[in-house]
C-alpha positions as CSV (number, residue, x, y, z in Angstrom):
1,X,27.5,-21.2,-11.4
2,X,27.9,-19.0,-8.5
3,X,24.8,-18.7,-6.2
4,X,23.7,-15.1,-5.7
5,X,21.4,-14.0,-2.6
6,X,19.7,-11.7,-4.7
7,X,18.4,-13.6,-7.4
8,X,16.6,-16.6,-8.2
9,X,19.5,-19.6,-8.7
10,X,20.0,-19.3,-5.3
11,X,16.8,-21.8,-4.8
12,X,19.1,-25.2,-4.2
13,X,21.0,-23.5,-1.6
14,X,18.3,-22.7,0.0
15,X,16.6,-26.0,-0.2
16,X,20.1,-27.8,0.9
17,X,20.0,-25.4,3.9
18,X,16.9,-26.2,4.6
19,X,17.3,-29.9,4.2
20,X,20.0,-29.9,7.0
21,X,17.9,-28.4,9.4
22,X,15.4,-30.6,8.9
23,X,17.1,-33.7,9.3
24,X,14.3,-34.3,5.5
25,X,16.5,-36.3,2.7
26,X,15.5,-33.9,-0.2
27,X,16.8,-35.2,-4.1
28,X,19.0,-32.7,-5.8
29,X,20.5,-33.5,-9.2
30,X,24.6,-33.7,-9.7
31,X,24.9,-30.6,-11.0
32,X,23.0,-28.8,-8.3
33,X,25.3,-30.4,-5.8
34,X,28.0,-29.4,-7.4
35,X,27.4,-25.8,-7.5
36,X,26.3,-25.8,-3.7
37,X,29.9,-27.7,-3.1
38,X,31.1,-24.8,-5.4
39,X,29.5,-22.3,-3.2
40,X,30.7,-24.0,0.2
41,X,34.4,-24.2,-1.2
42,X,34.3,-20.2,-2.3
43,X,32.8,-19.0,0.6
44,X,35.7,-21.4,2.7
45,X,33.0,-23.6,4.8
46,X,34.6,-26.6,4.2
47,X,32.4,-28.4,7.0
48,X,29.3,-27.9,4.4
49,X,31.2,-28.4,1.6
50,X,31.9,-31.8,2.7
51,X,28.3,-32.8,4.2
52,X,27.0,-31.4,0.4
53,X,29.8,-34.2,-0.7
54,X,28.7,-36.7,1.0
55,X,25.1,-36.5,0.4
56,X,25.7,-35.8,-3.3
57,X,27.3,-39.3,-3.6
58,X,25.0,-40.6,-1.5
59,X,22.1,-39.9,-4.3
60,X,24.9,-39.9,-7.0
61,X,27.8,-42.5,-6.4
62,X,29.0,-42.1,-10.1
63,X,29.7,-38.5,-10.1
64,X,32.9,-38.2,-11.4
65,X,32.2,-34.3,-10.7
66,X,31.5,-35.0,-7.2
67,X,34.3,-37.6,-6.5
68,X,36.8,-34.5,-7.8
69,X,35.2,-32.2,-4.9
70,X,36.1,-35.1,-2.5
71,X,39.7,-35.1,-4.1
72,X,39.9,-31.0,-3.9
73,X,39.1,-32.0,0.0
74,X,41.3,-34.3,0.7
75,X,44.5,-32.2,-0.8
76,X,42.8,-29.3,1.2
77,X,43.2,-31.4,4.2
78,X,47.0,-32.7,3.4
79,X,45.3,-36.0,3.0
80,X,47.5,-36.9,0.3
81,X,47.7,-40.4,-0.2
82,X,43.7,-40.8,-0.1
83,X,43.4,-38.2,-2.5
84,X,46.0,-40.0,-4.9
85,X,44.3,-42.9,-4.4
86,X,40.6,-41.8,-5.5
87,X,42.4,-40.0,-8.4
88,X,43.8,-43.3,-9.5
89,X,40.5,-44.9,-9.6
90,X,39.1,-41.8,-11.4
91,X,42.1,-41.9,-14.2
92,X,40.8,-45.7,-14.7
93,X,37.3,-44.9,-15.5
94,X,38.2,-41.8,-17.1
95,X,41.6,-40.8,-18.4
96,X,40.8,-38.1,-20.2
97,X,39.2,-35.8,-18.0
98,X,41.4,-33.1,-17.6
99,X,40.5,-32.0,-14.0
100,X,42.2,-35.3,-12.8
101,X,45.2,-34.3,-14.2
102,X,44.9,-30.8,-12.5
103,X,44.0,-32.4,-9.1
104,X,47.3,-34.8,-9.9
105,X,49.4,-31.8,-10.1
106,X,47.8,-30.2,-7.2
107,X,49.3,-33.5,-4.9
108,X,52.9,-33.0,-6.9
109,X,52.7,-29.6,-6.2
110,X,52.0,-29.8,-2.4
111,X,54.9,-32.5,-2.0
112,X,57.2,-30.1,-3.8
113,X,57.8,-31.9,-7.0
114,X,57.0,-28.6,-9.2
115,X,58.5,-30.4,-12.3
116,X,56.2,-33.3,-12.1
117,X,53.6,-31.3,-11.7
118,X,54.6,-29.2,-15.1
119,X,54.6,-32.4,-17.0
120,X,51.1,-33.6,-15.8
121,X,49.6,-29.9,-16.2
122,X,51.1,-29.8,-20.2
123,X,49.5,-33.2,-20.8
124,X,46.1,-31.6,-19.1
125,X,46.8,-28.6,-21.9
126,X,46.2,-31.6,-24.5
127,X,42.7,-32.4,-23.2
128,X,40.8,-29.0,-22.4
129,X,39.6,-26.1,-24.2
130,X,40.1,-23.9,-21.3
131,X,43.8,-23.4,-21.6
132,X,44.1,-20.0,-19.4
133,X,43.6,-21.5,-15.6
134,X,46.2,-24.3,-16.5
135,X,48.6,-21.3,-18.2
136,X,48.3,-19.7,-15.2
137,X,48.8,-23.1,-12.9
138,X,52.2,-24.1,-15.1
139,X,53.3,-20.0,-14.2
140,X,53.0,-20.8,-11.0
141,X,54.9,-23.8,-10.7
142,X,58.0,-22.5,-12.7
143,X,57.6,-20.0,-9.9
144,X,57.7,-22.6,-6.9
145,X,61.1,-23.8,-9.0
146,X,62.4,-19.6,-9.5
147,X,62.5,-19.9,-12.9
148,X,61.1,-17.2,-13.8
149,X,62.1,-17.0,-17.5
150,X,59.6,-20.0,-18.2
151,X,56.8,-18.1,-15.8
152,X,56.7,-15.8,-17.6
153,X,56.5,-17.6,-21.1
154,X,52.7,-19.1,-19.3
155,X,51.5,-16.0,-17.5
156,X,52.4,-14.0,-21.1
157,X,50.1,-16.9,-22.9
158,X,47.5,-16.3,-20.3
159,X,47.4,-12.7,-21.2
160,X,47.5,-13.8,-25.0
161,X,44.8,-15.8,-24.0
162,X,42.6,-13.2,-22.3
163,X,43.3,-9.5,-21.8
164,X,41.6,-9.2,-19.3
165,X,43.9,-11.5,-17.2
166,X,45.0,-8.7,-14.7
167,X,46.5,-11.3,-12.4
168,X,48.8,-12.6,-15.6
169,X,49.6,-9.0,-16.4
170,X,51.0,-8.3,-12.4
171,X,52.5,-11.7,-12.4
172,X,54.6,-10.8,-15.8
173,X,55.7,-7.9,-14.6
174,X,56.5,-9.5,-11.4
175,X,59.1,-12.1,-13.5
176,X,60.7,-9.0,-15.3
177,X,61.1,-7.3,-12.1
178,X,62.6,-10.1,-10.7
179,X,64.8,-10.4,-13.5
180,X,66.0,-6.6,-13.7
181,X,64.6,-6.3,-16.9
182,X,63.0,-2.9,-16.5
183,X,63.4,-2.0,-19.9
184,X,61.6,-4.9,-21.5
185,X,59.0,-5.0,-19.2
186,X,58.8,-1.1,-20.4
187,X,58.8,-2.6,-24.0
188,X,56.3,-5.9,-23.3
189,X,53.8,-2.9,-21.5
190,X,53.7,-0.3,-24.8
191,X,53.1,-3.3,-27.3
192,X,50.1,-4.8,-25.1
193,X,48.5,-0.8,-24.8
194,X,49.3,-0.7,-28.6
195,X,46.6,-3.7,-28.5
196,X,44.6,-2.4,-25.5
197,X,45.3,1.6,-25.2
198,X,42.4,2.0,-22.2
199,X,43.8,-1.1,-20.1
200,X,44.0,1.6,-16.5
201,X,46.4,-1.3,-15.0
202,X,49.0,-1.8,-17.7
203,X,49.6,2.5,-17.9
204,X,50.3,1.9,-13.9
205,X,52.4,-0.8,-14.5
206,X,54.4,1.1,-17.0
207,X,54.3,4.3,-14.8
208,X,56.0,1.8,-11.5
209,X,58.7,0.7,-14.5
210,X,59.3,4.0,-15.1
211,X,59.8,5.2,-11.9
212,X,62.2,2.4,-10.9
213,X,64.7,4.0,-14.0
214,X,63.7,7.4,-12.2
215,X,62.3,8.9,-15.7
216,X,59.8,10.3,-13.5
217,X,58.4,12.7,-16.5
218,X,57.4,9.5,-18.4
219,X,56.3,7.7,-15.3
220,X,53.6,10.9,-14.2
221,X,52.5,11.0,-18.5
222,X,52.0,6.8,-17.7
223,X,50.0,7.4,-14.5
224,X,47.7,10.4,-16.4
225,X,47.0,7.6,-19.0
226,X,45.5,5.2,-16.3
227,X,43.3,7.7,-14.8
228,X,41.8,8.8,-18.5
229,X,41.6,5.1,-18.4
230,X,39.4,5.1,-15.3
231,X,39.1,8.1,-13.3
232,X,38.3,6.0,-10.2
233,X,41.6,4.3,-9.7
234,X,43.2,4.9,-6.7
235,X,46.5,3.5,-7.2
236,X,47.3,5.4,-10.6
237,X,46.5,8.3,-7.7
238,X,48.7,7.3,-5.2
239,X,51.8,6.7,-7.3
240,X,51.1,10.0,-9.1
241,X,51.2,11.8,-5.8
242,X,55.0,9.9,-5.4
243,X,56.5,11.2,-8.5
244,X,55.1,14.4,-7.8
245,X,56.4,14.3,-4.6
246,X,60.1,13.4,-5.9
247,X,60.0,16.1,-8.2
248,X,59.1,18.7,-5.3
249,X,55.7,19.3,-6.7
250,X,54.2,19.1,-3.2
251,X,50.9,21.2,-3.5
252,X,50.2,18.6,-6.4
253,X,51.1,15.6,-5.1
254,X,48.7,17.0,-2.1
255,X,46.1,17.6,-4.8
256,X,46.6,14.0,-5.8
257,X,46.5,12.3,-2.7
258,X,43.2,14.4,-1.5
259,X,41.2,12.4,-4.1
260,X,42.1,9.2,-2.8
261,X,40.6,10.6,0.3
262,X,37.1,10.9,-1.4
263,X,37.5,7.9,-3.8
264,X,37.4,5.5,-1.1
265,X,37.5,5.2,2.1
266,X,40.8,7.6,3.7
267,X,44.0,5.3,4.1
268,X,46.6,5.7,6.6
269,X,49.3,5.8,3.6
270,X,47.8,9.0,1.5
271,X,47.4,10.9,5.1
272,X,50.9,10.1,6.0
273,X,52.3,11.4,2.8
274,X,49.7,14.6,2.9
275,X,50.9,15.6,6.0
276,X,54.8,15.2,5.2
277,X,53.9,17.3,1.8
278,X,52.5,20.3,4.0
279,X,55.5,20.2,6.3
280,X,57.6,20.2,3.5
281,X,56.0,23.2,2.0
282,X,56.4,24.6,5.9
283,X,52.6,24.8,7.3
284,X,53.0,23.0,10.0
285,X,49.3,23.2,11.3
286,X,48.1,21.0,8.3
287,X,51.5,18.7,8.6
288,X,50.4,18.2,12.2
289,X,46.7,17.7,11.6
290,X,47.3,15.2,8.8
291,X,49.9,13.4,11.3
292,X,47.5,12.9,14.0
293,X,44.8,11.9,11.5
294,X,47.0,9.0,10.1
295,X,48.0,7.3,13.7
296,X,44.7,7.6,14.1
297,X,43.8,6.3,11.0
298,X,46.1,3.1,11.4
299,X,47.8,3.3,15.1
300,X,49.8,0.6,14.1
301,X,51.6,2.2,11.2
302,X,55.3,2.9,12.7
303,X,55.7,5.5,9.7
304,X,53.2,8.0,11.3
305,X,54.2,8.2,15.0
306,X,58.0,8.3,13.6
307,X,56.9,11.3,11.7
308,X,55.1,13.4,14.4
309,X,57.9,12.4,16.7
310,X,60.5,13.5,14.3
311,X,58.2,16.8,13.8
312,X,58.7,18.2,17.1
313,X,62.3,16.4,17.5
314,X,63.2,19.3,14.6
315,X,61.1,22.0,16.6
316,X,63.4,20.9,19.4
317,X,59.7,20.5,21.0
318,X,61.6,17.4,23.3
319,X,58.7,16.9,26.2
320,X,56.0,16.9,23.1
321,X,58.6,14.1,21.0
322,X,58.5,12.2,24.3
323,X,55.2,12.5,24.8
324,X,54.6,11.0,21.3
325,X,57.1,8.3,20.8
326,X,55.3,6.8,24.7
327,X,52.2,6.7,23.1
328,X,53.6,4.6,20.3
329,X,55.8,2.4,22.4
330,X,52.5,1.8,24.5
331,X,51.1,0.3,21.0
332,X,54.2,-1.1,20.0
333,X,57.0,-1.7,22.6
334,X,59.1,-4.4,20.1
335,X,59.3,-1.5,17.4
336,X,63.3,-0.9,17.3
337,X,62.8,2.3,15.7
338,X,60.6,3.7,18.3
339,X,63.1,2.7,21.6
340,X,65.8,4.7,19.7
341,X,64.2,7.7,19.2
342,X,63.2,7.3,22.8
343,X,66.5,7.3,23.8
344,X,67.4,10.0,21.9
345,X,64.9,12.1,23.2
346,X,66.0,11.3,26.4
347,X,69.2,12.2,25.9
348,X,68.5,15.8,24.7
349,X,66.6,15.7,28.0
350,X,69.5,15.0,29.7
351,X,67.3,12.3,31.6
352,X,70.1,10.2,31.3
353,X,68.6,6.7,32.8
354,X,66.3,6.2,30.7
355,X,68.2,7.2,27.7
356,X,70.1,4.2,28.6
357,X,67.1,1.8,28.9
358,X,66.1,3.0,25.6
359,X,69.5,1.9,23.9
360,X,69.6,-1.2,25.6
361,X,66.1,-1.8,24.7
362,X,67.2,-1.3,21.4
363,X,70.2,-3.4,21.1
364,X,68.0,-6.4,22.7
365,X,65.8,-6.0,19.5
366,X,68.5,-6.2,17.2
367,X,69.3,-2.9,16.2
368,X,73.5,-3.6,16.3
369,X,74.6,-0.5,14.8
370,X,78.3,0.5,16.5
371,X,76.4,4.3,17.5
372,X,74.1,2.6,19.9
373,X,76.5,0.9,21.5
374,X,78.6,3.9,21.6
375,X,76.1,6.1,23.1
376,X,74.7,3.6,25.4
377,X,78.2,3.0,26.0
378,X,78.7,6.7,27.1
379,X,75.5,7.4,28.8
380,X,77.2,4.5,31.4
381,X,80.0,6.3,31.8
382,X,78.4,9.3,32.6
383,X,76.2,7.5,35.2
384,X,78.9,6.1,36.7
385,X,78.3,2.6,35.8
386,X,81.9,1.4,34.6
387,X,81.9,-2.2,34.6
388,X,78.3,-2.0,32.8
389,X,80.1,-0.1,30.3
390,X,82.4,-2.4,29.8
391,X,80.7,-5.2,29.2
392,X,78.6,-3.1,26.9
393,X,82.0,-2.2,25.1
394,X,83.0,-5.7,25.0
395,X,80.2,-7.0,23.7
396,X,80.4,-4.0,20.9
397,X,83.9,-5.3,19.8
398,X,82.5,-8.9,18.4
399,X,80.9,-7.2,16.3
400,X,83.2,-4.5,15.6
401,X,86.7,-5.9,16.4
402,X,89.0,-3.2,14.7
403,X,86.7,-0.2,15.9
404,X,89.1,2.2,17.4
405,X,86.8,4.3,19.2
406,X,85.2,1.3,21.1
407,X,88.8,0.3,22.0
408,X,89.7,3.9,23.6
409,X,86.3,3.4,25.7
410,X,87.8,-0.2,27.2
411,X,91.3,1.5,27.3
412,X,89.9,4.6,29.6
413,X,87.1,2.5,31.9
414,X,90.0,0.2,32.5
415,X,92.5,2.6,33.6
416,X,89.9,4.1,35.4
417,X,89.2,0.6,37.4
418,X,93.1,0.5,37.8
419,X,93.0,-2.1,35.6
420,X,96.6,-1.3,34.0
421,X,97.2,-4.8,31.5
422,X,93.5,-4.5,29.9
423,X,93.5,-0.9,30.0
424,X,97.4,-1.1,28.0
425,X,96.7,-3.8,25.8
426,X,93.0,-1.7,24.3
427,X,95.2,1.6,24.4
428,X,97.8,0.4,22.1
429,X,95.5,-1.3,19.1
430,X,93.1,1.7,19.5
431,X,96.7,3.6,18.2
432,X,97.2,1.6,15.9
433,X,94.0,1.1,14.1
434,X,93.3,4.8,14.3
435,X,95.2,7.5,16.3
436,X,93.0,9.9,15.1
437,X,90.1,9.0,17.9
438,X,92.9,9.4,20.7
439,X,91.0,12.4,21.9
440,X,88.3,10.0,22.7
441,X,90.1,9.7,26.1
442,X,90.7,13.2,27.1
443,X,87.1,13.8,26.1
444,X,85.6,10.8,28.3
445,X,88.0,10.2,30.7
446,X,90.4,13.7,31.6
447,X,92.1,12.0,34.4
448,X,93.1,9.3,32.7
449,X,95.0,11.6,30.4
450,X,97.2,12.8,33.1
451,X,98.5,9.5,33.9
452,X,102.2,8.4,33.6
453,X,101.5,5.0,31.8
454,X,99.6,7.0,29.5
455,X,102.0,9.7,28.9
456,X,104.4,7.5,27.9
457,X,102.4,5.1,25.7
458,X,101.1,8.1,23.4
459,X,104.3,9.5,23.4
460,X,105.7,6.6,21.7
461,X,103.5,6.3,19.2
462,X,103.9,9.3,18.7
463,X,107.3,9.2,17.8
């Protein structure tokens, strides 16, 4: 029993509460203890929880019940050994209660022997009525040990077991998805609505399979069925407004979005979406209004300042893009994304520095893609900064060893330090891996070009 504060049962709570502040030893009987312990546990005060323990086997040292909630405690805790210990004394006076065995797996479990915990959970099957929780604790398991085949078998007998197992149903669908088996989860989905034709959440399941096999007609006719199924569900809502949305039906999958809006409270996601449907359909007022609602919505979704910076990046609006992607790096300044569209910014700017900063920035969070080191690359060149370009270069070419236009970069700062051997030696395997990007040194470095020693080494490749 769960205690409610708005009715009546909640009267042994209330005298336990009370009990504790008065330092008064009040008599409760087992099961009242165990459904303030249950309350405790639920609510995740384990400090009560345990004094409720205590006291209860202070007044009732047999409890069975009781001793369990000290078990569920000590596994809680990672005291492992105690709790296999008090298990064992429990199995002796009763061996066939099946919430020992449950509590046995439980230890198996957290020591990551998933099979032994399988084989104590069937043998629990044996004992109880209430198959469903333990279908669902055997799912999980096969999980823990990816085999998701035989998770699937359990969470599909939970489900047989009671239809209105919604976590079963996700968790099914889950193991097909996992498997690539989009077409029998498509399959599993119509025979269970054949049994339970208004169940909201298995039309949006089938609507998300259908989607994934882009049959995007039979996903939005799936997605309709879960809102004549309950016209309050969001996400049937939400993934309507995405098909709509693929299909280029963008006043509708506005329309769609909008009554998430007033269904519950606005989310970050449905604004984002809103105001990338209005720029789309070119009225940019709304686009920009929705934009600004969503980072304020949810400042930390990257998705929304990346759009309103991209907005005026496309109106060539450069100082307003700027002004934008600062604010975000201000909220954010380890968002990759972000530091490149900075520098990119930048660079249209032509403020050159700080494009620069803003490609490093984003090559010291990871982002290793061979165009920022080229253009960071570049940008030192242009600033003057040779032997930093360089070492950027360098550093480029671990990761990119047979990239021919980071090896006419080495070849051109080199000769441009006087630095004839390096300068030869990147010259000659930028040829041969592609003499294509040759222009790469008349373009970056034109004085270079009018060398002798270069003459002469293009002119035998040449031939």
């Amino acid at each position: 029993m769960e205690f409610s504060h708005n009715d009546n049962n909640n009267l042994p709570l209330t005298k336990f509460e009370s009990m504790l502040k008065t330092n008064h030893v009040l008599f409760f009987d087992s099961e009242e203890f165990e459904n303030i312990i249950h309350h405790y546990l639920n609510q995740g005060k384990i400090a009560l929880a345990k004094k409720a323990i205590k006291l209860g086997l202070d007044q009732h040292p047999t409890s069975i019940n009781l001793k369990l909630f000290k078990v569920e405690i000590y596994v809680f805790e990672d005291k492992l050994s105690e709790a296999d210990k008090l298990l064992n004394e429990l199995y002796v006076i009763n061996p066939m209660n099946e919430e020992i065995y449950i509590q046995k797996a439980n230890i198996f479990s957290k020591k990551d022997n998933h099979e032994q915990a399988i084989d104590v959970l069937k043998k629990a099957l044996e004992l109880t009525d209430d198959v469903v929780d333990i279908y669902s604790l055997i799912g999980m398991e096969y999980l823990f040990l990816d085999k998701y085949e035989d998770a699937k078998t359990y969470f599909i007998k939970c489900l047989e077991s009671d239809t209105n197992d919604y976590s079963a149903l996700y968790n099914i669908i889950y193991c097909f998805e996992f498997l690539n088996q989009n077409d029998d989860a498509i399959s599993y989905l119509n025979l269970f609505l054949d049994k339970s034709p208004y169940c909201e959440v298995a039309w949006h399941q089938l609507g998300k399979q259908y989607c994934t096999l882009k049959d995007y007609n039979k996903a939005l006719t799936s997605f309709d069925f879960a809102i004549i199924s309950d016209d309050t569900f969001v996400g049937a809502y939400l993934e309507r407004g995405k098909v709509l949305e693929k299909l280029k039906r963008y006043k509708d999958a506005i329309e769609n979005y909008t009554i998430t809006l007033k269904l519950d409270e606005p989310t970050s996601f449905a604004l984002l979406r809103i105001g990338i449907c209005h720029e789309k359909l070119g009225n940019d007022d709304l686009a920009i209004q929705y934009y600004d609602r969503t980072v304020h919505e949810d400042p930390l979704l990257d998705k929304g300042w990346i759009a309103i910076t991209k907005f005026y990046n496309k109106k060539s609006d450069y100082q307003r893009a700027l002004f934008f992607i600062n604010k975000a790096i201000n909220i954010d300044s380890e968002n990759v994304i972000y530091w490149k569209l900075y520098a990119q910014i930048n660079q249209r700017l032509k403020f050159y520095e700080e494009a620069e900063r803003g490609y490093k920035k984003t090559l010291e969070l990871g982002n290793y893609e061979l165009n920022t080191w080229l253009d960071r690359g570049d940008l030192l060149i242009k600033l003057g900064e040779l032997e930093a370009a360089i070492s950027n270069f360098e550093q480029a070419i671990d990761f990119y060893p047979e990239s021919a236009e980071l090896e006419y970069r080495l070849a051109g700062s080199y000769f441009t330090l006087k630095e004839h051997d390096k300068a030869t030696f990147y010259l000659k395997n930028g040829l041969k891996h592609n003499e294509d990007y040759a222009f790469i040194i008349e373009e970056l470095f034109p004085k270079v070009t009018k060398e002798l020693l270069v003459k002469n080494i293009l002119k035998q490749i040449c031939k």
